[in-house]
C-alpha positions in Angstrom: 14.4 14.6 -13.4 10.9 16.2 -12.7 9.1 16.2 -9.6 5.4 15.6 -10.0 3.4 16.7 -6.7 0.7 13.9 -6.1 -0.8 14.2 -2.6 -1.3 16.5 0.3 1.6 14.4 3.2 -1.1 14.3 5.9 -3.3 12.5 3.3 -1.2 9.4 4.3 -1.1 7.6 7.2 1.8 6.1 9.3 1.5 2.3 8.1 -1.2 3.1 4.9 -0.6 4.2 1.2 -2.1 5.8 -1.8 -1.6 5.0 -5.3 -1.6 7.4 -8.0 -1.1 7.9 -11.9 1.6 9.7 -13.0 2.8 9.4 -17.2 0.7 6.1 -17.3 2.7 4.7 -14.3 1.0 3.3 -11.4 2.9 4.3 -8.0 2.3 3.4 -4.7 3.3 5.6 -1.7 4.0 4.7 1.7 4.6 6.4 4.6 7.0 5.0 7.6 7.2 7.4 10.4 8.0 10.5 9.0 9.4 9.2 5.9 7.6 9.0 2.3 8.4 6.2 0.0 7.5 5.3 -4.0 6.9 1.7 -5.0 5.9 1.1 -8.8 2.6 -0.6 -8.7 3.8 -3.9 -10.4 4.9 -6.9 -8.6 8.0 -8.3 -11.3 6.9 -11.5 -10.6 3.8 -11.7 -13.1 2.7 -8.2 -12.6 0.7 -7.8 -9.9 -1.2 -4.8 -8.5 1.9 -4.9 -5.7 0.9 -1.6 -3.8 -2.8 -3.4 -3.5 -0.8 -6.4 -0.8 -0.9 -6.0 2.9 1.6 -4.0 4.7 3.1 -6.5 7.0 6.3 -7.7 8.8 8.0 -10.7 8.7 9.9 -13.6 10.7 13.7 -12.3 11.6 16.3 -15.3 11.7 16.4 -16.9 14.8 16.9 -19.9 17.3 15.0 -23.7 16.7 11.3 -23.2 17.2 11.4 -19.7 18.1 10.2 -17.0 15.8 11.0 -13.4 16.3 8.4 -11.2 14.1 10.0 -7.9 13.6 10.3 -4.6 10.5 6.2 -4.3 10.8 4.7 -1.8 8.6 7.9 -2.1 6.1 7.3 -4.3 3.5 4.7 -4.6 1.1 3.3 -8.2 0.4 2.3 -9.6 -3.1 -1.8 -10.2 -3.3 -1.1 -12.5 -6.0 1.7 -14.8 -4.6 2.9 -13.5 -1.3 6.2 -12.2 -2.5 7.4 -9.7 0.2 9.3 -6.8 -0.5 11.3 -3.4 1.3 9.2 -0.3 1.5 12.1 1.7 1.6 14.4 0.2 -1.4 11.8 -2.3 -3.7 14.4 -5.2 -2.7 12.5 -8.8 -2.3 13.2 -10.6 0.9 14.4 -13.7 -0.8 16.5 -12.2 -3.6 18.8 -8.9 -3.5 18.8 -9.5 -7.6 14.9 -9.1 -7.8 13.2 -5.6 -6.8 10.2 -3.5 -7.2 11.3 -0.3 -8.6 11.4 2.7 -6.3 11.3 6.3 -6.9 12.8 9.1 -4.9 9.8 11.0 -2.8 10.6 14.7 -2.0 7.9 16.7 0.4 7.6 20.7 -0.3 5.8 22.7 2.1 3.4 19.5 2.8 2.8 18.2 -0.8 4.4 14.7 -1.8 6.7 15.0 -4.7 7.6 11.8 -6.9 10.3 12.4 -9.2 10.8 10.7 -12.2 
């Protein structure tokens, strides 16, 4: 597995991301807290520019007529069709079966590493 070095780690904000082009493969990173994660920039829905939707939370289960926002700034939100989906894993919201692919995000002496 090879680790291609895209981005300087304080290039990316708590809560923003940065897509890059490595091997003709769109990624998206995002970082949460101190933690770097790699989304592929396709939505498997009807390929969508994923990485180019909202960062946004969503509504957690709970009681009639009350709703409980909650994991803000950890899931990335189709443009196309509002599918929502995990930061941290690619896993939808609404089905454990259908995922964005992620890749593993290593950081060396302040340089974000993708590895493919």
């Amino acid at each position: 597995m090879a680790i291609h070095y895209v981005a300087e780690a304080d290039e990316i904000l708590e809560g923003k991301s940065k897509i890059v082009q490595i091997e003709g493969r769109s990624i998206g990173i995002y970082r949460i807290g101190d933690t770097y994660y790699a989304l592929h920039n396709r939505c498997p829905h009807e390929g969508a520019p994923l990485c180019k939707g909202p960062v946004c939370g969503t509504t957690l289960p709970s009681d009639v007529y009350a709703y409980e926002f909650g994991r803000k700034g950890e899931l990335v939100r189709c443009p196309w069709h509002g599918w929502e989906f995990d930061i941290k894993t690619g896993k939808s919201l609404f089905d454990e079966k259908v995922r964005a692919r992620s890749y593993k995000v290593q950081v060396d002496e302040g340089k974000i590493g993708i590895m493919l």
